[in-house]
N, C-alpha and C positions, 0 to 999 in steps of 0.2 A: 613081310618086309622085302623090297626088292629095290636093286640100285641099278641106275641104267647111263652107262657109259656111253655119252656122244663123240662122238671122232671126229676131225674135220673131213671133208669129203676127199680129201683130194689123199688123205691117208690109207694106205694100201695092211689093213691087217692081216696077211698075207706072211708064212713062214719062210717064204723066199724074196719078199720085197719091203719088207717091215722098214719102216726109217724110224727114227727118235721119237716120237710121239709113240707111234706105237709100239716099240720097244720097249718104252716105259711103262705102259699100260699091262702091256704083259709081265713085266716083272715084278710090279704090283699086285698082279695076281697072283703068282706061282704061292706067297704064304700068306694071302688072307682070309680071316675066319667067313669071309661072306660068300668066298668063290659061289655056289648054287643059288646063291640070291642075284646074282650078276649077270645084265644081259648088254653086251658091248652092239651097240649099234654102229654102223658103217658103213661105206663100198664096198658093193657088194665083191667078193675073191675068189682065185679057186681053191687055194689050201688056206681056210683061215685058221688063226694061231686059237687055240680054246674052241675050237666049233660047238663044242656047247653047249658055249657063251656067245656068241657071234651073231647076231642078225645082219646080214647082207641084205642093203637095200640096192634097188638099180634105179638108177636115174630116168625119168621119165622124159622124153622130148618134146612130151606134150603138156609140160607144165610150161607154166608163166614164172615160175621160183628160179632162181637160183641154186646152186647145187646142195650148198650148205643148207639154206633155207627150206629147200626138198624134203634134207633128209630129216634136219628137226620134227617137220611138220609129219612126216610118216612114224616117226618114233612116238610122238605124241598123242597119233593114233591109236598106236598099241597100244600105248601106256594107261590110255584114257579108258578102255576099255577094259581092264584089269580091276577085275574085282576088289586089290588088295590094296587099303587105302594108307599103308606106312609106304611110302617109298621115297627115292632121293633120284637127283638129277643132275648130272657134274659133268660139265660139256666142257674139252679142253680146246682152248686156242680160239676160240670165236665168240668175243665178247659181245659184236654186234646182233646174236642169235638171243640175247638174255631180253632183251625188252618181246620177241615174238614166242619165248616160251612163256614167260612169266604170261601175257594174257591168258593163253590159253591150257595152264596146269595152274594146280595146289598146290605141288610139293614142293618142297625145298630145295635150291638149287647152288650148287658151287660150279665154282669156274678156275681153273687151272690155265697159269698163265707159263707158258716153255718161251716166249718172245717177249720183246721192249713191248709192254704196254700201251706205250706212247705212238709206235709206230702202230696199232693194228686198229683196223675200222671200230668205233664201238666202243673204243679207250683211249683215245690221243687225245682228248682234251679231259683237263681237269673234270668239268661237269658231268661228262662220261661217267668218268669214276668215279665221281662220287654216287649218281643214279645205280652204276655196279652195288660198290660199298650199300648202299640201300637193298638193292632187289636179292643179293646172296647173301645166303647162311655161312659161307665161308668161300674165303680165295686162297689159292694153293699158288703160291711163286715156286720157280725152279731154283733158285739163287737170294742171296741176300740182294745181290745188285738189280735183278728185277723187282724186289719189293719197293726197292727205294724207289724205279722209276714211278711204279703205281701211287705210290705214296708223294711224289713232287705235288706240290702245290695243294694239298687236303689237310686239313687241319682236326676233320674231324675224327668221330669214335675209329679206330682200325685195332681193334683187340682181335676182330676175326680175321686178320691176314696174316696169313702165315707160309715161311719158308719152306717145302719139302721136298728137300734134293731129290734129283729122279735116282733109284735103288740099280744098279748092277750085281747081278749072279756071279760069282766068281765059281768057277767051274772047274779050279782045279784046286787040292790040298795042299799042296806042296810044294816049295818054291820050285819053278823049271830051270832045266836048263838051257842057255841063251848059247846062242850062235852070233856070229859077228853079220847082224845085217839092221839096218837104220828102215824104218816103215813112214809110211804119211797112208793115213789114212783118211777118205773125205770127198766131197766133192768138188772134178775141176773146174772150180770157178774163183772172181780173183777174191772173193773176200775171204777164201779161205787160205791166199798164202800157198797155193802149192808153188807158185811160181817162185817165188823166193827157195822153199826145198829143190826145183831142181837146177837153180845158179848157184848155191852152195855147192849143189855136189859135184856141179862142171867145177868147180874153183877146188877141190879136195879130194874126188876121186882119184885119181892119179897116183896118188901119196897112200894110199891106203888098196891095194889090189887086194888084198886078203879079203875086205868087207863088199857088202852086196846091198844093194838100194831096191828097196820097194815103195813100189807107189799102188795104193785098191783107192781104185773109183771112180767114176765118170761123171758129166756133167751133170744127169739127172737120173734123183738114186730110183734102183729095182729095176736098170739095165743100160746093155753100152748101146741101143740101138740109136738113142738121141744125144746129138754131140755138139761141139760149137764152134769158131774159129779158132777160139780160145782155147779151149780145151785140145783139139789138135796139134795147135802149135805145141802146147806145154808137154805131150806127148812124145812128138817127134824130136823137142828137146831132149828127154829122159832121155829116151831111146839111143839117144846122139851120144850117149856116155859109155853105150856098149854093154857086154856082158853081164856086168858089174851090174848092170840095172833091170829090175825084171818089172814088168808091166802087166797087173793082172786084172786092169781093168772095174767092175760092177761086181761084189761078194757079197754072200750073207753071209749073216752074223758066225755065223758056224766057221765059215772058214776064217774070215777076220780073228776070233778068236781063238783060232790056232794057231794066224802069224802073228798074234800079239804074245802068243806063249813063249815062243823062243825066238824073239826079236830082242836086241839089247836097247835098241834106242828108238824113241818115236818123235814124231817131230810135230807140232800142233800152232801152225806159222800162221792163224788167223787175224786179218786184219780189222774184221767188223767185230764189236764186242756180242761174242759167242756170251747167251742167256746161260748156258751151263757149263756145256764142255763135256760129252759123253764121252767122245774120245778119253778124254785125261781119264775121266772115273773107270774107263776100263782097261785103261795103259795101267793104272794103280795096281787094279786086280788082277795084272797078269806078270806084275812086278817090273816093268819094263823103267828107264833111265829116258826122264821127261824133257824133254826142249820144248818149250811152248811161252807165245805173245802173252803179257801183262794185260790182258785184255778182259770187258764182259765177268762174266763170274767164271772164269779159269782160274785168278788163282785163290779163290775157296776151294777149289777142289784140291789142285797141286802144292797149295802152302810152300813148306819147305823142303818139301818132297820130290823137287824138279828143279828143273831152271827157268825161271822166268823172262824173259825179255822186256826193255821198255821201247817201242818203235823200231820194232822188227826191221831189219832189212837184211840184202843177201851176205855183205862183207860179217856182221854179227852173228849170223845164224851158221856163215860155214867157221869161224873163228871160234866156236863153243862145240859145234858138231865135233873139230879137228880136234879140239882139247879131250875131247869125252873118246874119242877112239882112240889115242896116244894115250888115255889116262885108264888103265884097267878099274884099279885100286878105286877110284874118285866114280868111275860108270858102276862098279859093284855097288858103290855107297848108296849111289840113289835106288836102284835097285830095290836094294834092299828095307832101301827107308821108305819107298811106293807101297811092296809087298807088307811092311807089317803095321802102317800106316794106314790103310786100307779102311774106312770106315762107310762108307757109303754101299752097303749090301742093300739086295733086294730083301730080306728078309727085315732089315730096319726101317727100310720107307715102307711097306707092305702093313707092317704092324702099325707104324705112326698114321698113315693113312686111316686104318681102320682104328685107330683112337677117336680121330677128330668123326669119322661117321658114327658113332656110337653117341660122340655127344650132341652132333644134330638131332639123332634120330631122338633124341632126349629130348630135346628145346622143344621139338614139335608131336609132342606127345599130344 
């Protein structure tokens, strides 16, 4: 029996440049019964996460394929040649890749959607999906709100589509201790709202000298080397606030995870409806005091456990920031309601995951 995880190409499984996609794929792995059955096909890296598990493919320049379409077709390869005839196929984020594997495999194939549906090659129109709903054994949404978009306009059977929040490691036992410093974690581009975070804190820093403003990220994640006009500006803004503001640019998780330990407040100012919200699910697991857009599936994650926003802008986001730094008592509450609220571990998507493979591997006995 073997399961073989396709990545999009442009995804870096990489323990110093990993984004969302692949971040969840490895937390998915850390507790499932199949880890040795598992071969993670991808771009090819120099430190990949699981090596393994990892097949690094490289891009040829002398294909006619596409990248995506490359790496399928090499994976395929492999696979076709593998003596063992149980196996599974669950390619995340590129639905247009399902009608070129399906000709050329047997096995059963799911597809995991982290994006709108709607918006991606291969699923933006109804008929799409429904041909999806046809060719796969099961569909994995990130959110309730992207099941729904997959689901607009289909009337038919969808008993095999299913919700499964992406899992976060919470890495520490014990509630932390917090420090007075407000975090945006993300990258700087505008659907994520950083720009709004740093007009609040031109409008609030002042009033609050004791606290300290962080901004991790850059324009494009797994380094500051590519940047943008945008990205610049919003930079030299921060910066324009002085001390109070520390600028640390492109992190891995490691270190993110360490400023989200002892940060009091994170700020999650996204304008485009975010498919999940990894930030929020790992602001939760490090107990941190949530401000985040009514947006996307954010707030499944955050419930009541944060602040939510409806039409974020700078006047509302530093009027809540100012309330939450003035208000000890009301920034512990959340706190504390994020840390014991906390339900989306990797050890619960990991295990639910390998439920639903168990009963593919059933169906196609």
């Amino acid at each position: 029996m073997k399961i073989n995880i396709l990545l999009p190409y442009k995804e870096k499984f990489d323990e110093n440049k990993a984004s969302s996609v692949s971040i969840t794929v490895r937390n998915n792995l850390l507790y499932s019964k199949y880890l040795d059955k598992i071969k993670i096909f991808g771009q090819n890296v120099e430190s990949p996460l699981f090596k393994d598990n990892f097949f690094g493919i490289r891009y040829s320049a002398l294909s006619f394929k596409s990248k995506n379409k490359f790496l399928a077709y090499e994976m395929l390869k492999i696979i076709n040649k593998d003596p063992d005839k149980k196996q599974l196929i669950e390619i995340h984020n590129r639905p247009y890749l399902i009608d070129q594997i399906t000709k050329r495999n047997k096995f059963p194939i799911t597809l995991f959607f982290h994006n709108d549906p709607q918006t991606m090659n291969g699923s933006k129109s109804v008929k799409d999906r429904e041909k999806i709903l046809e060719k796969c054994a099961a569909i994995f949404c990130v959110s309730e709100f992207i099941k729904k978009k997959f689901l607009q306009g289909i009337n038919g059977d969808v008993k095999k589509i299913y919700v499964l929040y992406n899992g976060v490691e919470r890495k520490i036992i014990r509630f932390p201790n917090k420090n007075n410093e407000v975090l945006f974690v993300g990258r700087l581009v505008p659907e994520k709202g950083v720009n709004f975070y740093v007009e609040a804190l031109k409008l609030i820093a002042d009033k609050h000298p004791e606290w300290s403003f962080g901004l991790i990220g850059s324009f494009r994640l797994g380094d500051n080397k590519n940047t943008s006009l945008y990205a610049n500006a919003v930079i030299k803004k921060f910066k324009s606030i002085g001390s109070q503001a520390k600028f640390y640019g492109y992190q891995d998780n490691r270190f993110v995870q360490e400023k989200m330990k002892t940060a009091s407040i994170i700020v999650i100012p996204s304008l485009w409806q975010e498919p999940f919200g990894l930030v929020a699910a790992e602001a939760m697991s490090n107990g941190i005091c949530i401000i985040a857009s009514r947006v996307g599936g954010i707030p499944e994650i955050v419930k009541s456990n944060g602040i939510l926003i409806d039409n974020i802008n700078n006047k509302k986001l530093s009027d809540k920031l100012d309330y939450l730094m003035q208000n000890e008592i009301l920034r512990k509450d959340y706190q504390k309601k994020a840390w014991k609220n906390f339900r989306l571990s990797s050890e619960i998507s990991s295990k639910r995951l390998d439920h639903f493979r168990k009963i593919i591997f059933s169906n196609f006995d």
